[in-house]
C-alpha positions in Angstrom: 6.5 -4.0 19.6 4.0 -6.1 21.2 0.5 -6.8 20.7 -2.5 -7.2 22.9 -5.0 -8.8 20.5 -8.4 -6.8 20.8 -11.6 -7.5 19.6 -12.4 -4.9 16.2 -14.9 -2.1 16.9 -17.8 -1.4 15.7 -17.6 1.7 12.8 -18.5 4.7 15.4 -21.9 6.1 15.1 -20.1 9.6 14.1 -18.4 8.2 11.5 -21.4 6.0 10.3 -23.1 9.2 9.8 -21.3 11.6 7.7 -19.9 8.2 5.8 -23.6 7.4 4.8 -24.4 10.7 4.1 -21.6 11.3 1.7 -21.7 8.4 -0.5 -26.0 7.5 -0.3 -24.8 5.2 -3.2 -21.7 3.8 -1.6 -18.1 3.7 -2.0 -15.7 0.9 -2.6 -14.3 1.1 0.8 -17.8 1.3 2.7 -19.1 -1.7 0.7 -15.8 -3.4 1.5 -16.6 -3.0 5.6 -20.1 -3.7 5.2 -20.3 -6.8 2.8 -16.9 -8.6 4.4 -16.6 -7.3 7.8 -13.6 -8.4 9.8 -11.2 -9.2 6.7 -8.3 -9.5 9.1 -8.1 -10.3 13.4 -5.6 -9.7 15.9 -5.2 -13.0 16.1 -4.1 -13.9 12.7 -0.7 -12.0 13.8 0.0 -13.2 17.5 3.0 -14.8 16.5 4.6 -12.1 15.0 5.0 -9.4 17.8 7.0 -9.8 20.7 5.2 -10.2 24.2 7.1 -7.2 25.4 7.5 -3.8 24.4 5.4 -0.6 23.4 1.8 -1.8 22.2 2.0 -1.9 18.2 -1.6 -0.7 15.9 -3.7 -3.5 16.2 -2.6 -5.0 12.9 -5.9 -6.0 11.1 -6.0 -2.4 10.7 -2.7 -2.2 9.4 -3.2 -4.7 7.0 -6.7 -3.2 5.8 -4.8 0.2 5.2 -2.0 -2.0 3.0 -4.5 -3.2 0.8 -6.2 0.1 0.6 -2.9 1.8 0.0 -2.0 -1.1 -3.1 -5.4 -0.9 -4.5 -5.4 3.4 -4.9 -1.4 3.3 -5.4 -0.5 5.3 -2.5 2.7 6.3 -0.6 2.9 5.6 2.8 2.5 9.1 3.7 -0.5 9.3 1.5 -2.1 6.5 3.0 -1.2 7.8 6.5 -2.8 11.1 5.7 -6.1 9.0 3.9 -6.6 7.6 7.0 -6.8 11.1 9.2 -8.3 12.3 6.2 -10.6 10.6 4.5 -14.1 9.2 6.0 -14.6 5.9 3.7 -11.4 5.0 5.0 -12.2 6.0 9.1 -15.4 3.8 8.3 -13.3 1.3 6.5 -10.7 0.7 9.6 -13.5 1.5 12.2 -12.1 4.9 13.2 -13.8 8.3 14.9 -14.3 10.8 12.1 -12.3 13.3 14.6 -9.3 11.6 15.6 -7.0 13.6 17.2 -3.9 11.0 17.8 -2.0 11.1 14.4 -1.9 7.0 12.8 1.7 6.7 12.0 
């Protein structure tokens, strides 16, 4: 795998919407986005991906989702499926509420 480091989106404006409107009081994982920001960068991880091969996730998103998955005791599937699932997590890793590309 090989990485590209990329700057980290903004949540989209979709997502931002129905997140806000579902938990008006917040959530662990919205808080999380809004009072920390960028936990993780690309950049952080340059060394450890080859400078060949198939593009990897950007992995500040990946290690988001680790920490997500430890702190809710998940499986990997069950974080997987969070991800495409769940909107405090789309908002937590900056992702469209419809994503049609499966994260695996």
């Amino acid at each position: 795998m090989s990485m590209q480091p990329q700057p980290i989106p903004p949540v989209p404006d979709d997502t931002a919407v129905v997140a806000q409107a579902a938990f008006p009081k917040g959530n662990l994982y919205l808080q999380i986005r809004d009072t920390l920001g960028s936990i993780y960068q690309d950049e952080s991880f340059v060394s450890l991906f080859s400078r060949r091969g198939q593009p990897a996730q950007s992995p500040w998103r990946l290690a988001l989702v680790c920490v997500m998955q430890f702190i809710e005791n998940l499986s990997d599937r069950q974080a997987a499926d969070a991800v495409r699932a769940r909107i405090d997590w789309k908002y937590a890793t900056r992702r469209p509420r419809i994503q049609l590309l499966a994260f695996e």
